[in-house]
C-alpha positions as CSV (number, residue, x, y, z in Angstrom):
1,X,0.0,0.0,0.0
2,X,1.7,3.0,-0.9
3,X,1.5,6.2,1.3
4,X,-1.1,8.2,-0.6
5,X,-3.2,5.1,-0.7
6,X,-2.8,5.0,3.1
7,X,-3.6,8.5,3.9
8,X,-6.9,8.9,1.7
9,X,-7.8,5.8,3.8
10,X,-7.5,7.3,6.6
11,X,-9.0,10.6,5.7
12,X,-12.1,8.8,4.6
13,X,-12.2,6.9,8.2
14,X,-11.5,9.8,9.9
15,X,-14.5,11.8,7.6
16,X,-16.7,8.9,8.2
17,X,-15.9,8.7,12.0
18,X,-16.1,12.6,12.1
19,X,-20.0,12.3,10.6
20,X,-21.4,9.6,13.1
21,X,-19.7,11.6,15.9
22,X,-21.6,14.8,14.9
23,X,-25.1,13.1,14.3
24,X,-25.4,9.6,16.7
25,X,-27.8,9.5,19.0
26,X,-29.0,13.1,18.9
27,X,-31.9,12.0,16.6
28,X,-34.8,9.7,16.6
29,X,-37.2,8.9,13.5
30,X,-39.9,9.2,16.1
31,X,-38.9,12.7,16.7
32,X,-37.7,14.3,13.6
33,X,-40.4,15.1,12.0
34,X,-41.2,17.6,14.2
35,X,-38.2,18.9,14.8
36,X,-37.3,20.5,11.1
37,X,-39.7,21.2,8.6
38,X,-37.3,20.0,5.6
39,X,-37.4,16.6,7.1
40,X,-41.1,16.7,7.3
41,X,-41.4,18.4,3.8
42,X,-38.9,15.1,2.2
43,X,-40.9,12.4,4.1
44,X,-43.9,13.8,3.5
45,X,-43.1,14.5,-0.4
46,X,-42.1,10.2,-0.4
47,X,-45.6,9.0,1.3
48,X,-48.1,11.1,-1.0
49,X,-47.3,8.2,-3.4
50,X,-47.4,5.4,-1.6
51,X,-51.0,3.5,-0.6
52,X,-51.6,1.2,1.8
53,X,-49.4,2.4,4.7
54,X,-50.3,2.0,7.9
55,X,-50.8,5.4,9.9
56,X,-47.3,4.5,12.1
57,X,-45.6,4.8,8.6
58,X,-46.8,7.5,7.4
59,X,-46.2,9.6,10.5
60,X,-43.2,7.9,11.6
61,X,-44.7,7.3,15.0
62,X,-43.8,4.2,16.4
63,X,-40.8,3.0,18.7
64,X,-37.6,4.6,17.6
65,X,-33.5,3.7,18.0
66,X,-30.8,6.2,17.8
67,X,-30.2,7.9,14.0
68,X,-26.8,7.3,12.4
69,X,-24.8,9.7,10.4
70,X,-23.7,6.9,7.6
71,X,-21.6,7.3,4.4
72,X,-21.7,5.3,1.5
73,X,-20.5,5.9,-2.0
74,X,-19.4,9.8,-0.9
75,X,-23.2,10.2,-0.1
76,X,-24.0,10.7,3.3
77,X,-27.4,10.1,5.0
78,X,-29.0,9.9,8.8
79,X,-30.4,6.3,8.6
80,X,-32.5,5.4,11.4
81,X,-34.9,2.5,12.7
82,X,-38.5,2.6,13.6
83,X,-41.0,-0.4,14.8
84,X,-44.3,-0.2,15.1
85,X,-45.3,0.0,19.0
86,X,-47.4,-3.3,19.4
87,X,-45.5,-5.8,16.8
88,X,-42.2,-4.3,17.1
89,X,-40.1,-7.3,15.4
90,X,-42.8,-7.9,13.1
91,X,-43.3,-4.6,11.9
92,X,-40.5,-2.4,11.5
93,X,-39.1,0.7,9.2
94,X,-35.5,1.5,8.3
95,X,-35.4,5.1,6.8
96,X,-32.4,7.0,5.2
97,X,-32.5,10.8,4.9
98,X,-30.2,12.5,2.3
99,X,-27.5,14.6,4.5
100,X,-28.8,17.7,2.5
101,X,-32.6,16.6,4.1
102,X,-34.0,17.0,0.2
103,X,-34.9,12.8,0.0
104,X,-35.7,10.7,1.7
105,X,-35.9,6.6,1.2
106,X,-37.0,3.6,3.3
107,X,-37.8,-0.2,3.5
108,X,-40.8,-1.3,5.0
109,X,-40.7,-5.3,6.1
110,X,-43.3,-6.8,7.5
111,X,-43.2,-10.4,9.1
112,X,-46.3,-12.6,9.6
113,X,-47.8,-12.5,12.6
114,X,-46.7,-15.7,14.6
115,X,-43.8,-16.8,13.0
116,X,-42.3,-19.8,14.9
117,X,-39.2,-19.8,16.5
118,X,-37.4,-22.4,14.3
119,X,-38.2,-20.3,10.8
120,X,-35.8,-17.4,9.6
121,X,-37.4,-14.1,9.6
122,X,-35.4,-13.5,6.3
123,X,-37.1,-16.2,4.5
124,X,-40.4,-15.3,5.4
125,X,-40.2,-11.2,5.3
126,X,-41.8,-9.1,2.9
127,X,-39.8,-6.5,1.8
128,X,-41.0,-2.8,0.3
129,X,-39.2,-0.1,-0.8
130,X,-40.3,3.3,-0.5
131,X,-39.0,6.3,-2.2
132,X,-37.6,4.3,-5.0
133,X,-33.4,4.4,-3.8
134,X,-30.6,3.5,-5.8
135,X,-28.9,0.5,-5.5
136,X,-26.1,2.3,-3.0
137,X,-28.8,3.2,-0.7
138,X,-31.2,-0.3,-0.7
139,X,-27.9,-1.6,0.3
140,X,-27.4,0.5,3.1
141,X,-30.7,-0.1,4.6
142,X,-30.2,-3.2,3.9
143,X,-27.4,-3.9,5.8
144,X,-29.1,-1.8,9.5
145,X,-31.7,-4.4,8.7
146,X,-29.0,-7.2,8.3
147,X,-27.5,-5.7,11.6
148,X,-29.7,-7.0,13.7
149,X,-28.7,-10.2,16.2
150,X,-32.3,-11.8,15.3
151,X,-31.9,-11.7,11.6
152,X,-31.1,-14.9,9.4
């Protein structure tokens, strides 16, 4: 590895380390709606085309982890996680907000209700994206889904 090589990697790290230390845990899905109207305006902009939602969707109400300050391709986004309060494995929402707050994208999986133990959620999950991402960003969602300990 030669010593340009080296330092870009490093610079990257250090951008990407620099980004989740400005944005981690000071944001909820749950909550940022109504805390900037340019998040509301983007999210709001993705579910006027979308049918079907449930009302937790649509207002991004339900239980809510800590937002992320993620990079990916040069792009960065605050991707965060959301579950529906009463089903919260079965029903759950990962949603990425372009850093800029102009778009917004998200993947909606649903389990069945009663799933047994002994059967992979990943088998049996129904999978929707919302927003239509790019490739880049499905992946990234895909992988905070994949990041869960009760995934395979």
């Amino acid at each position: 590895m030669t010593i340009k090589t080296l330092l870009a990697a490093l610079m990257l790290g250090g951008s990407a380390a620099a980004l989740a230390a400005d944005t981690d845990g000071q944001f909820r899905l749950n909550e940022l709606l109504s805390s900037d109207p340019v998040y509301q305006q983007s999210w709001q902009e993705l579910v006027e085309d979308e049918s079907r939602l449930p009302e937790w969707v649509m207002n991004l109400s339900g239980l809510a982890t800590p937002m992320l300050g993620l990079e990916d391709d040069g792009d960065k986004y605050l991707v965060g996680q959301l579950c529906e309060e009463q089903n919260c494995f079965n029903q759950r929402l990962y949603v990425a907000f372009s850093w800029d707050k102009e778009d917004a994208y998200a993947l909606y999986v649903q389990l069945p209700d009663g799933l047994p133990t002994d059967k992979a959620p990943s088998q049996h999950a129904s999978l929707r994206w919302l927003g239509d991402p790019d490739e880049a960003t499905q992946k990234l969602l895909l992988e905070q889904l994949k990041s869960d300990p009760n995934w395979y």
